[in-house]
C-alpha positions as CSV (number, residue, x, y, z in Angstrom):
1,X,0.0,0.0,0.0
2,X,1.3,3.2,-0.7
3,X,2.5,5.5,1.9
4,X,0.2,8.3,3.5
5,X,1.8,12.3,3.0
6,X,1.5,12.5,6.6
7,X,4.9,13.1,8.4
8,X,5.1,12.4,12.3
9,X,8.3,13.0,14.2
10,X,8.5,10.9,17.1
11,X,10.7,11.7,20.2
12,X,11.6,9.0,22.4
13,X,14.6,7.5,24.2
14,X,13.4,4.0,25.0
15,X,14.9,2.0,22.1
16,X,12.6,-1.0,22.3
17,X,9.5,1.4,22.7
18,X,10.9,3.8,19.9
19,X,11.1,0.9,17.7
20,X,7.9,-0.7,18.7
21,X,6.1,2.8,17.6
22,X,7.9,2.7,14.5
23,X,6.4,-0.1,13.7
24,X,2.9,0.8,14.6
25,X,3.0,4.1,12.8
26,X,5.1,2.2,9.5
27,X,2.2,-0.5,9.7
28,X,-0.4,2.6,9.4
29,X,1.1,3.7,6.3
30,X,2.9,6.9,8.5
31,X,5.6,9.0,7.6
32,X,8.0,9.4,10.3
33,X,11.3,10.7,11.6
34,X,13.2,9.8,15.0
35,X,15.0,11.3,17.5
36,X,16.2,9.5,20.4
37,X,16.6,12.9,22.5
38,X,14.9,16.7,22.8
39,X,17.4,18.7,21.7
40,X,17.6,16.6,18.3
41,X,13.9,16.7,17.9
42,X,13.6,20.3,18.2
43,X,16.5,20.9,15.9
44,X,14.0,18.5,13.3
45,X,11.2,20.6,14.1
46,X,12.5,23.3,12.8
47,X,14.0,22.6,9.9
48,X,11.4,20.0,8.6
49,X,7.5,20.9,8.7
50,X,5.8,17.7,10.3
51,X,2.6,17.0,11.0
52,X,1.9,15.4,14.6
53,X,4.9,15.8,16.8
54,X,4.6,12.1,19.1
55,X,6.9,12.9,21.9
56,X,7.5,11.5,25.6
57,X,7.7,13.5,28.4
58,X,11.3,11.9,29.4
59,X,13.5,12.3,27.4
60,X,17.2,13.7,27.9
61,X,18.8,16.9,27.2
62,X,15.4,18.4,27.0
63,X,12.3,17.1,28.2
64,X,9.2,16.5,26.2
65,X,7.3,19.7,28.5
66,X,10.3,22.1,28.1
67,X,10.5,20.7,24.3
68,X,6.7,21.8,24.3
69,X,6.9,24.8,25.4
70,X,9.9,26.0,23.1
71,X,7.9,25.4,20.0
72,X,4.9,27.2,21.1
73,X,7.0,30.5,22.0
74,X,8.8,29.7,18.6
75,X,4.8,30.0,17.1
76,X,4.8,26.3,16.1
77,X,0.7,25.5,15.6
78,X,1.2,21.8,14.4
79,X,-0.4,19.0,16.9
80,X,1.7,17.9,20.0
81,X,0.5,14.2,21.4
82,X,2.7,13.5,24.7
83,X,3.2,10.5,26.1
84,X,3.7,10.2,29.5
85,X,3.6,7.5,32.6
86,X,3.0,10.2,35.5
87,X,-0.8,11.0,35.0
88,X,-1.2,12.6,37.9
89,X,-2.9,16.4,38.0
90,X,0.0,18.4,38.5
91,X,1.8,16.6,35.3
92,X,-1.6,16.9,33.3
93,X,-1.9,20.5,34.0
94,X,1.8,21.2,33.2
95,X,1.5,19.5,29.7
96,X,-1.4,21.3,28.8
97,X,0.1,24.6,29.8
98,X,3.0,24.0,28.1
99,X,0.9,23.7,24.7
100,X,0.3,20.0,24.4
101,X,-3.1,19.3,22.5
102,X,-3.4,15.9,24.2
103,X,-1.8,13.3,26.3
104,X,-1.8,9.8,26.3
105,X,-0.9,7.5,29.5
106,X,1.5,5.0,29.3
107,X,1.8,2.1,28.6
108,X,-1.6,2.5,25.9
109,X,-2.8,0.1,24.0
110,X,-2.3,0.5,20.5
111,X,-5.8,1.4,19.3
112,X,-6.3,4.0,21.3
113,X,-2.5,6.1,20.1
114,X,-3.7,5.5,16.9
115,X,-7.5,7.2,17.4
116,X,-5.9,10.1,19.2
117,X,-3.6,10.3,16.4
118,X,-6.1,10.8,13.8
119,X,-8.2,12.7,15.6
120,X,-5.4,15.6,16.1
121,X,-4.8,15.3,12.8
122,X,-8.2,15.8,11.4
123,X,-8.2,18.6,14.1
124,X,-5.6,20.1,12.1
125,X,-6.7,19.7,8.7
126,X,-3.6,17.1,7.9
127,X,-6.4,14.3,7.3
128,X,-9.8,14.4,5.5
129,X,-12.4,15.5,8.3
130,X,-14.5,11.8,7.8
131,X,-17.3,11.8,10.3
132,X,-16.6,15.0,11.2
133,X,-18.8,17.7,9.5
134,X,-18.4,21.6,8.9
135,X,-20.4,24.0,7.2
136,X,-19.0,25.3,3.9
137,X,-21.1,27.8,3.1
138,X,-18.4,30.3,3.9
139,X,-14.7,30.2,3.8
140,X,-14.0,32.3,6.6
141,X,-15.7,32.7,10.2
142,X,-15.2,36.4,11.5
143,X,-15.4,38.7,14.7
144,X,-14.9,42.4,13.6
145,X,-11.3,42.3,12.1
146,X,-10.9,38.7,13.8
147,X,-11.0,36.2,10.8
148,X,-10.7,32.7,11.0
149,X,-10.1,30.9,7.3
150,X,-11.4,27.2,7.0
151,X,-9.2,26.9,3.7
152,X,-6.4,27.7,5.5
153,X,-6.8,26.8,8.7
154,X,-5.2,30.6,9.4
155,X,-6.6,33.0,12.0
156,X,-5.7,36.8,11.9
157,X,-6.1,39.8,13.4
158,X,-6.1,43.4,11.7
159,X,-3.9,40.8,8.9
160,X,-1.5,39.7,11.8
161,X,-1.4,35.8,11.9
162,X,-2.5,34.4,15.4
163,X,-0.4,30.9,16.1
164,X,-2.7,28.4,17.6
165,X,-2.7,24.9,18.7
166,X,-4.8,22.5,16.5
167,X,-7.0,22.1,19.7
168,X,-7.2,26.0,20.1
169,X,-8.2,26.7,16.7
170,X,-10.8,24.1,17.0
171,X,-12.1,25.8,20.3
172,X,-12.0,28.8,18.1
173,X,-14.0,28.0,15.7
174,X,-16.8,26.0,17.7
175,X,-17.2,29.5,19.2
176,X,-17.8,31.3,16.2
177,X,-20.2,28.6,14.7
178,X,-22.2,29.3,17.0
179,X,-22.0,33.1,18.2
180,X,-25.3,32.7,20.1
181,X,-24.9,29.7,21.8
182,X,-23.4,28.5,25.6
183,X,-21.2,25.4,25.7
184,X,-20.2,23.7,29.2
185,X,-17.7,22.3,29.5
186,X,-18.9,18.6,28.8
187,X,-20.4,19.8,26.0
188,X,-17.2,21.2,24.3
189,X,-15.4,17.9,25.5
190,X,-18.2,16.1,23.7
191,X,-17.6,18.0,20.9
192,X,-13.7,17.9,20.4
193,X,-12.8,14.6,21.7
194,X,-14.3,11.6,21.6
195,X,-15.7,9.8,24.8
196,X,-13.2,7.4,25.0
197,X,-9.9,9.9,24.8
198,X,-11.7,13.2,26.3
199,X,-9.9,15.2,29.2
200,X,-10.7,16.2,31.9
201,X,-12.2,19.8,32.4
202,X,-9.3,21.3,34.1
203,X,-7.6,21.0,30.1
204,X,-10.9,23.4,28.8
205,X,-10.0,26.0,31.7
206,X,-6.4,25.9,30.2
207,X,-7.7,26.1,26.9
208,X,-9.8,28.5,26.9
209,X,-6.9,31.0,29.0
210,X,-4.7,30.3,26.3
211,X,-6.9,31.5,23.3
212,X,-8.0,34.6,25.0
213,X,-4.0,35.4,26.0
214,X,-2.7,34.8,22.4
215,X,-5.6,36.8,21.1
216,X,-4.9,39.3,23.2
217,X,-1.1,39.2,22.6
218,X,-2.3,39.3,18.7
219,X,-3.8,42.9,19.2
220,X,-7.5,42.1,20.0
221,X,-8.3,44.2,22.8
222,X,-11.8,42.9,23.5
223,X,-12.6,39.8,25.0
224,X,-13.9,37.8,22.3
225,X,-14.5,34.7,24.8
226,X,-17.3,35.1,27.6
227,X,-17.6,33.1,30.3
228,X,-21.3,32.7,31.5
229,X,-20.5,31.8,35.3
230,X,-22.4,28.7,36.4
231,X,-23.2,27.6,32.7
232,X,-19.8,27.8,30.1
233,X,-18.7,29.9,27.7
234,X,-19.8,31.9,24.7
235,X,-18.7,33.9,21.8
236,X,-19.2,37.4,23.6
237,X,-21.0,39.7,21.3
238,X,-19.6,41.9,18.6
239,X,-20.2,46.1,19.1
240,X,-19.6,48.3,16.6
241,X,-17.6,50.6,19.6
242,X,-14.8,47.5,19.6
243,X,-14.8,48.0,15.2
244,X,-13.6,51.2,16.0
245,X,-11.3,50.6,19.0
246,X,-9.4,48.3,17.3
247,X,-9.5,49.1,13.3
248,X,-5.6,49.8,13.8
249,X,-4.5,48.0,16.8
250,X,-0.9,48.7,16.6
251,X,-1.2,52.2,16.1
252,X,-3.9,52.6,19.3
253,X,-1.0,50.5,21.5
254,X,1.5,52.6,20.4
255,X,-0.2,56.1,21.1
256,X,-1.4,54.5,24.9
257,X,1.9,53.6,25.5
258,X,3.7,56.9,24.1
259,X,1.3,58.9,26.2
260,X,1.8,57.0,29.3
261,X,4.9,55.2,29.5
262,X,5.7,51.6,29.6
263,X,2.5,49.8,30.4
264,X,3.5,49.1,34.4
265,X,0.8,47.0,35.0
266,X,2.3,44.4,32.1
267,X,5.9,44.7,33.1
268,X,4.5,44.0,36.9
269,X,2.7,40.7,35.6
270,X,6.3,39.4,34.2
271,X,7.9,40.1,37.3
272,X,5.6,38.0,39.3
273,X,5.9,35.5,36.6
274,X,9.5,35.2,37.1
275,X,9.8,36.2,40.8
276,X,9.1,32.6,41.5
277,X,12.0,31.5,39.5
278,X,14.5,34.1,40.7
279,X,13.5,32.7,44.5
280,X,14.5,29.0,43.3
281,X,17.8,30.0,41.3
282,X,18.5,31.7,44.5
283,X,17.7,28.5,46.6
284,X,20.4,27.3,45.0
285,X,23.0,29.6,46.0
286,X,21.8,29.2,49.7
287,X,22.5,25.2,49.1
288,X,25.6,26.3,48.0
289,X,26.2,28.4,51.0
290,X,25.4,26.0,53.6
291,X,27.5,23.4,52.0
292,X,30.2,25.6,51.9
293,X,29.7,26.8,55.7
294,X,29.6,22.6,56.6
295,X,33.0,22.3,54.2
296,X,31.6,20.1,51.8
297,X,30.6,22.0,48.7
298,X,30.5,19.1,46.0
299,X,31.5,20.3,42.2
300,X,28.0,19.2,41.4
301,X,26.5,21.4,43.0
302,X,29.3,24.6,42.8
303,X,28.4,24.0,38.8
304,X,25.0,24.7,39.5
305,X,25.2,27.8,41.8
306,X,27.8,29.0,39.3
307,X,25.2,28.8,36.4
308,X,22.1,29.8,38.5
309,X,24.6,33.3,40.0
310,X,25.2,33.8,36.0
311,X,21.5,34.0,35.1
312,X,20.4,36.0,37.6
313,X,23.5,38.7,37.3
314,X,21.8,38.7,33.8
315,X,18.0,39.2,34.3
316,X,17.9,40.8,37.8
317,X,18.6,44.2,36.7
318,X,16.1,44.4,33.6
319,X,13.7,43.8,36.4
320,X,14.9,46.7,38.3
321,X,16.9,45.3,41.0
322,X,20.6,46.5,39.6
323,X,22.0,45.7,43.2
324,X,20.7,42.6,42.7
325,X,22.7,42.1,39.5
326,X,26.0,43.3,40.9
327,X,25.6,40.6,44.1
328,X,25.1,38.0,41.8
329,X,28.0,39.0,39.3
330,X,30.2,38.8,42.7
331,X,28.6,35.6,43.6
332,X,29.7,34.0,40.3
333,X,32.8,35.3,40.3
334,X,33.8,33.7,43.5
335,X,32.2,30.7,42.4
336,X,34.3,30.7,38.9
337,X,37.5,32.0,40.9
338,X,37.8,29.4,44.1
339,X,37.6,25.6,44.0
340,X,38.7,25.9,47.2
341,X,37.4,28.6,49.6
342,X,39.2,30.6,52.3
343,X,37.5,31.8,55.5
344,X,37.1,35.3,54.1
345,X,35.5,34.2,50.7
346,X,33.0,31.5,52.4
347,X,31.7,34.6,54.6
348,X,31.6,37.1,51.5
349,X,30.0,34.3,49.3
350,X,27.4,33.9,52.7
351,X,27.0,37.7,52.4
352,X,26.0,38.0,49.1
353,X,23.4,35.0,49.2
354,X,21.8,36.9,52.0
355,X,21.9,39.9,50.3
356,X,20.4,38.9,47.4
357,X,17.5,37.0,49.3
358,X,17.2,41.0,50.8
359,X,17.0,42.4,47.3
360,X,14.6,39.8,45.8
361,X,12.1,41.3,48.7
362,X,12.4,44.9,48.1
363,X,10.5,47.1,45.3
364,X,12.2,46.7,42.2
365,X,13.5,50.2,40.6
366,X,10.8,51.8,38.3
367,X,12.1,53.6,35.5
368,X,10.1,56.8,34.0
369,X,12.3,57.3,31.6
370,X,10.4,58.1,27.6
371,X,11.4,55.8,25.0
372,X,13.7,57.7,22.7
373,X,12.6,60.3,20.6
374,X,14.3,59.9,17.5
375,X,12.4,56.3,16.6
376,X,9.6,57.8,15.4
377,X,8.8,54.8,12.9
378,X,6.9,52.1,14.4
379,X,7.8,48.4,14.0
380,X,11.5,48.1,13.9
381,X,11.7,43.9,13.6
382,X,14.1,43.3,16.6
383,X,15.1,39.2,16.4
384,X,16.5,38.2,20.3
385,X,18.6,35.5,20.7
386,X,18.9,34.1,24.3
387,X,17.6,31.5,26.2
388,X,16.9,33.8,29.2
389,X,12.8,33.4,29.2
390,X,12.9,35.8,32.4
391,X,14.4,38.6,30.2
392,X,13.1,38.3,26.7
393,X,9.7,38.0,28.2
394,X,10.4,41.5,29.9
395,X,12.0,42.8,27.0
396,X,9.0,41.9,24.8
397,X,6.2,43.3,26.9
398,X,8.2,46.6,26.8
399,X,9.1,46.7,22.8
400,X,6.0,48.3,22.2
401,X,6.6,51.7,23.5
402,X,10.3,51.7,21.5
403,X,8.1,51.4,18.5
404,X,9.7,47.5,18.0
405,X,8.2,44.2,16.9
406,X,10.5,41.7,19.0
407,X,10.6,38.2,17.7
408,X,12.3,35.5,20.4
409,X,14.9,32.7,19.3
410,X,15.8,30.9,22.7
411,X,18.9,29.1,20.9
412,X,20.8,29.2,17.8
413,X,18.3,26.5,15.7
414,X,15.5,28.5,16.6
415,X,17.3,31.7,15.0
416,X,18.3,30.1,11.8
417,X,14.6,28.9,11.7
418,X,13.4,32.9,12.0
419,X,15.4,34.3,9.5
420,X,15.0,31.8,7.2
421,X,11.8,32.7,6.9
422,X,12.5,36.9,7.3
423,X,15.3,39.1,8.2
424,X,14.7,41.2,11.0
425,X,15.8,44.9,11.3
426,X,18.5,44.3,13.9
427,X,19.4,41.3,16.0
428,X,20.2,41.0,19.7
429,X,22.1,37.5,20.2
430,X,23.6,36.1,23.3
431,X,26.8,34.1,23.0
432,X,25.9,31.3,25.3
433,X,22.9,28.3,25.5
434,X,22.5,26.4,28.9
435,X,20.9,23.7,26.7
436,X,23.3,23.1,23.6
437,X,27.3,23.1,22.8
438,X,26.7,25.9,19.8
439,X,28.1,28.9,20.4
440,X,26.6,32.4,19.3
441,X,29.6,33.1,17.5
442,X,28.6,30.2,14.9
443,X,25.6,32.2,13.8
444,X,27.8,35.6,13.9
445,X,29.8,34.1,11.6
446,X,27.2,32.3,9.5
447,X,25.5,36.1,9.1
448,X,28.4,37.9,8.0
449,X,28.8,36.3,5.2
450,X,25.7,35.9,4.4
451,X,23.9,39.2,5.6
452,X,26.8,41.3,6.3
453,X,25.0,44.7,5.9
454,X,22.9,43.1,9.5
455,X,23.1,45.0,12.4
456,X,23.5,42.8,15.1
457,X,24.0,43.8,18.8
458,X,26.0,41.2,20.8
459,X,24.3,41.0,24.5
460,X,26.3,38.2,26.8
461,X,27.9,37.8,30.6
462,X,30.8,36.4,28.3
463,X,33.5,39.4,29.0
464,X,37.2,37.6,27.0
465,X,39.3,39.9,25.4
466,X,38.8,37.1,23.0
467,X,35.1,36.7,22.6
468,X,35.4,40.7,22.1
469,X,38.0,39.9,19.1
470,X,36.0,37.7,17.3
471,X,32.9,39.4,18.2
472,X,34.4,42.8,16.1
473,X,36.1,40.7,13.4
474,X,33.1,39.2,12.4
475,X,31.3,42.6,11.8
476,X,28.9,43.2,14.8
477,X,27.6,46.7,15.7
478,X,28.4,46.3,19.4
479,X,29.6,44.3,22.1
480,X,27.1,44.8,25.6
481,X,27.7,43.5,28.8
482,X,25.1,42.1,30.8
483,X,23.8,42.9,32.8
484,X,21.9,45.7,32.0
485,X,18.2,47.1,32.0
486,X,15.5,47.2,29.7
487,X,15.9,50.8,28.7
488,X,20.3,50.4,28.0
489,X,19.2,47.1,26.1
490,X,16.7,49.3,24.1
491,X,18.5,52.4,23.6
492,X,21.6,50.1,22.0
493,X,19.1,48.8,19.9
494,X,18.3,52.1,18.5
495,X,21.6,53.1,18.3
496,X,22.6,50.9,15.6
497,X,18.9,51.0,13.5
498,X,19.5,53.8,10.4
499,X,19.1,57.3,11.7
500,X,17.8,60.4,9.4
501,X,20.7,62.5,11.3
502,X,23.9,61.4,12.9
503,X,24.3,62.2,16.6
504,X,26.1,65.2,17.2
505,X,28.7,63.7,19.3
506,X,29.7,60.6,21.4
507,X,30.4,60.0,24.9
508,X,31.5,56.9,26.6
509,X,30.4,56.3,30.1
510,X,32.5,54.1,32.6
511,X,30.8,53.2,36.0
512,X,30.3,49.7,37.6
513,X,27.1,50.9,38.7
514,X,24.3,49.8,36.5
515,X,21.7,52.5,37.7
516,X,24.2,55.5,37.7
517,X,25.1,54.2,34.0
518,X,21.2,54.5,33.2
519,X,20.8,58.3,34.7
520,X,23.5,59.4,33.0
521,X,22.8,57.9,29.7
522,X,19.2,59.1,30.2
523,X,20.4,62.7,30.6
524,X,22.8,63.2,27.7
525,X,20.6,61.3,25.0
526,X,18.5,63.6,24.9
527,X,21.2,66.2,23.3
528,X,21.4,64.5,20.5
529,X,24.7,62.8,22.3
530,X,25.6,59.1,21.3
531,X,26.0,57.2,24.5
532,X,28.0,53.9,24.8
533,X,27.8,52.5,28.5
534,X,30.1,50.0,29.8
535,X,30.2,48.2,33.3
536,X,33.2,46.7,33.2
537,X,36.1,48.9,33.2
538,X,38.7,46.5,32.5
539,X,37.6,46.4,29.0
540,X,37.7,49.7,28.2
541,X,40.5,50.0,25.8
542,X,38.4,47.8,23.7
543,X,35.2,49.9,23.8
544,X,37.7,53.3,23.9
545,X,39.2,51.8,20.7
546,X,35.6,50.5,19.0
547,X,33.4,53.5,19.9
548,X,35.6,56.7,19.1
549,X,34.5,58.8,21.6
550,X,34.5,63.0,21.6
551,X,34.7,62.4,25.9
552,X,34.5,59.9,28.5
553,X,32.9,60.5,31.7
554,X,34.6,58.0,34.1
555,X,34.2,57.2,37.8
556,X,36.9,57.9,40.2
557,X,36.0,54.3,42.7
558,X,35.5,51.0,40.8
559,X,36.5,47.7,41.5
560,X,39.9,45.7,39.5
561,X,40.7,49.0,37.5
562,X,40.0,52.9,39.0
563,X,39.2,55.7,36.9
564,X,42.4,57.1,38.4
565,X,44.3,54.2,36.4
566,X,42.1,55.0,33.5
567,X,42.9,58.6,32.8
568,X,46.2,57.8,33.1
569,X,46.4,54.9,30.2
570,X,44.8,57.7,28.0
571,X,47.3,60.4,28.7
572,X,50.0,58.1,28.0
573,X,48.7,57.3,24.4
574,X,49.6,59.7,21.8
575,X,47.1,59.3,19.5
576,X,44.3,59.7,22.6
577,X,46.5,62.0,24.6
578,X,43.7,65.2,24.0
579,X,40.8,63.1,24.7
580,X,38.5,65.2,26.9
581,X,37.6,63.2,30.1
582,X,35.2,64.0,32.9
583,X,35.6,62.4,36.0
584,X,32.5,61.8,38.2
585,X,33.3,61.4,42.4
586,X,31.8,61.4,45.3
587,X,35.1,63.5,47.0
588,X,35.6,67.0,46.8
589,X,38.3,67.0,49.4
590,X,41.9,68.6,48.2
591,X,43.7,65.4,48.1
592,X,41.5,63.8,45.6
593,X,40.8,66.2,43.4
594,X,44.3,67.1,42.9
595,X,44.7,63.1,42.3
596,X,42.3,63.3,39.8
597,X,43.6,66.1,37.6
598,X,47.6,64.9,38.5
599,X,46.1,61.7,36.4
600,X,44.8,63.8,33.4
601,X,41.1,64.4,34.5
602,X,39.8,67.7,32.4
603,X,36.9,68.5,34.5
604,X,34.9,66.9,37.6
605,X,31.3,67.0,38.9
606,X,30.3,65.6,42.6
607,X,27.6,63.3,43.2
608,X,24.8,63.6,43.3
609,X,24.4,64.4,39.8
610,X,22.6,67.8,38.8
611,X,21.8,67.0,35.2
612,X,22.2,70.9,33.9
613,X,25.3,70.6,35.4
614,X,26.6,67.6,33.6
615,X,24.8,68.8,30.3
616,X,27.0,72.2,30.1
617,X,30.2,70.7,31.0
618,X,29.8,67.9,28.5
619,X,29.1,69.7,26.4
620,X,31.3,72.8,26.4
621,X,34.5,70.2,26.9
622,X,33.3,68.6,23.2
623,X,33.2,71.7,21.9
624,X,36.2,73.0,23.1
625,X,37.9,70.1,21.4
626,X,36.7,69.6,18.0
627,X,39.4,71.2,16.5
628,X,41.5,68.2,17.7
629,X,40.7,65.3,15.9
630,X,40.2,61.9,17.0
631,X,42.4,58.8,16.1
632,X,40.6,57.5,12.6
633,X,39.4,60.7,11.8
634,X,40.3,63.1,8.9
């Protein structure tokens, strides 16, 4: 018999069960592909278009929920049957909310896989509907500028495509059949799954959340979905006021959020997303602690603290806990630095972990600052690669109000997948991925040749003299340091988009402290100024080097290199030897200051920072040297 078009990729470790399934699904005429692992099968995924994805929930390198979950945030709307032998309600209700369409307990008898494999198929169109009937009068079932196409199987909003799950899309459109009518529960279990493979209720709940959430996330600000409290749910009705609320959706969101700021409320919601997982990550570091305190810190366990201290130095300031940020950094250094601790670096490591536990529980810094004024065109296509879900899901509730559409990659397969498909306006990538070998620098390298003309922002914790090499050989815009907030990741964003007008002039700002970097960058962008910020000072001559500066505006106290040591490398160069620099302290006492200009400071303003102040000094200094030209110049 010849074989059936349809393509399943199944996903399963078990030799003898992988092979038994091969056989069931060769028997029934399937195409298929195997993967004995999750990181293989996603990699598959994405470069081959399937249509059932059969996976277990146990599988190595990445489990079949985590697996899930991936594709859904990458927009993958093709079924997902997982198979797993932990039915219990917690393990039900995490494959559902990680996107599964259905579940199946094992061990099953082989019947039953096969009649939940056709029905997500016919679900999805991939198979002739059978038994199932639909009304064809009409192509296309609608809800103001809400269209679902039964050609297609596509659903849009204002001409934006809405990913769904096969089983959401069905939900969907039993709603809009029948705009009038109240399904329970049991009745929309009756009429999506059969009797014999149904869910429970708990998976509509789920359901239902989801649609309304990616409709919502699509631009439709009503809710489409009603729920009729004692009863079900119905398709809510459709006003004329809603036609004219949302005729152009992206143009209504970006107005609200230019006249207000950053939606708060949104950002809040991500925090208290991710304030659960910033608690455990720090759970770790206290096991760490205490096992270092008892003197028997495994390397098992070191590893993990190390990596947990590394993501949250990452994502803790975007959230607006910068101290937060810096304790971790500290925490990972000592971590990276000391297989075997001393007295003093046990109690500082114990320090830290308490300290952070202390930040986690305070109110995060807000920041009021405007998103710049020079993007005036909406819908910059910003493609992030990083496998940090705490800060790409920060970073894309806030792209709105920068005027950008951000797109998320969380590793390098993912990436190739996105631009194969469109090339973005800028790119964001990260350098490493917790859950592979391949290095950010493969992709770097794969665009340069490829799409050299890209401009691509490079956003890691990796700091090397080397990573910085190849990072600038390869063509990248800019090197950026995490961590750093929302508003810095932004504003390097739009420094590297095209720009009617060049800046007027550049200034590079030196201070290990992430929130000082932010008020001063806020206050000199506004001048037309370019503003490059860096954290670390010991790479510097680097940045100096890249950026080209007209000034630099250092701090006098920093950790490993001083602002004191840093005026004096410039003065030593000839070719930077005129450089204007600014040096920003907290001591106005004799002795310092005289320090400070005996090192080859120009100018100095005390702390805290009156931004007038720090305007007109910056300001005049360019000026005043512009007749002396920069190394590069002509």
């Amino acid at each position: 018999m010849k074989k059936s078009p349809i393509k399943i990729l199944l996903v399963e470790d078990d030799g003898w069960l992988s092979a038994s399934l091969a056989k069931v699904l060769e028997a029934n005429h399937y195409g298929f592909d195997r993967a004995n692992d999750g990181q293989v099968g996603l990699d598959l995924a994405a470069a081959i278009e399937y249509d059932l994805i059969l996976l277990d929930v146990q599988v190595p390198k990445l489990d079949g929920i985590s697996l899930c979950r991936q594709l859904r945030s990458q927009g993958y709307c093709k079924p997902i049957l997982l198979m797993t032998a932990n039915d219990s309600d917690a393990e039900v209700v995490a494959l559902f909310d990680a996107g599964a369409d259905d579940y199946i307990s094992k061990p099953c008898a082989t019947e039953v896989l096969l009649a939940r494999i056709r029905t997500l198929l016919r679900r999805s169109k991939a198979l002739s509907p059978g038994g199932y009937t639909q009304n064809s009068a009409a192509n296309t079932l609608t809800w103001g500028n809400l269209c679902l196409d039964l050609d297609s199987g596509r659903v849009t909003f204002a001409e934006q495509i809405i990913s769904l799950t096969a089983t959401e899309y069905n939900l969907l459109e039993l709603l809009l059949r029948n705009p009038d009518r109240i399904f329970s529960r049991s009745a929309i279990l009756d009429r999506l799954w059969g009797l014999d493979e149904a869910p429970t209720d708990r998976a509509i709940i789920t359901h239902i959340k989801d649609v309304r959430k990616k409709l919502k996330a699509g631009g439709l600000t009503e809710e489409i979905i009603e729920t009729v409290y004692g009863m079900g749910y119905r398709l809510k009705p459709y006003s004329q006021s809603a036609s004219s609320r949302s005729n152009n959706p992206g143009i209504e969101r970006t107005q609200k959020h230019l006249s207000r700021g950053i939606d708060k409320s949104e950002s809040d919601k991500v925090l208290e997303q991710f304030r659960g997982g910033f608690n455990q990550q720090i759970a770790v570091l206290e096991q760490a602690k205490t096992a270092l305190l008892a003197g028997n810190l495994e390397t098992e366990l070191q590893q993990a603290a190390k990596h947990e201290a590394h993501k949250l130095a990452g994502s803790l300031g975007s959230f607006g806990y910068p101290e937060g940020s810096k304790l971790a950094r500290y925490a990972e250094h000592l971590l990276i630095n000391d297989p075997s601790f001393t007295a003093a670096e046990i109690t500082r490591f114990s320090e830290l972990v308490t300290g952070l536990q202390q930040e986690l529980a305070k109110t995060p810094i807000t920041s009021t600052a405007v998103p710049v004024s020079t993007i005036s065109i909406f819908n910059y296509r910003v493609l992030v690669v990083d496998d940090d879900a705490a800060l790409t899901e920060r970073l894309k509730v806030e792209s709105e109000a920068w005027g950008f559409q951000m797109k998320i990659a969380p590793n390098i397969t993912a990436a190739r997948s996105r631009l194969a498909l469109s090339m973005p306006d800028v790119m964001l990538l990260d350098l490493s991925f917790a859950e592979t070998e391949e290095d950010g620098l493969t992709l770097l390298r794969e665009l340069s040749e490829r799409s050299p003309t890209l401009p691509i922002i490079v956003f890691t914790g990796r700091d090397s003299l080397a990573d910085r090499l190849a990072v600038s050989r390869l063509g990248a815009k800019q090197f950026f340091h995490k961590p750093a907030t929302t508003e810095q990741i932004f504003r390097a964003i739009a420094r590297v988009l095209p720009s009617p007008k060049t800046s007027e002039a550049k200034v590079l700002i030196v201070d290990d402290d992430p929130v000082m970097l932010v008020k001063l960058s806020a206050l000199l962008t506004p001048w037309g100024i370019e503003v490059t910020n860096l954290q670390e000072p010991q790479q510097f001559w680097e940045v100096l080097i890249s950026t080209k500066p007209d000034l630099v505006v250092l701090d006098l106290e920093m950790p490993i290199v001083s602002g004191l040591e840093l005026c004096q490398v410039v003065r030593q160069d000839i070719q930077w030897e005129n450089l204007p620099i600014l040096v920003v302290t907290a001591h106005t006492d004799p002795e310092s200051l005289q320090q400070a200009f005996a090192a080859g400071a120009d100018d100095f303003i005390t702390k805290p920072i009156l931004g007038p102040e720090l305007v007109t000094r910056v300001l005049s200094r360019i000026k005043r040297s512009r007749p002396l030209l920069k190394p590069g110049n002509t």
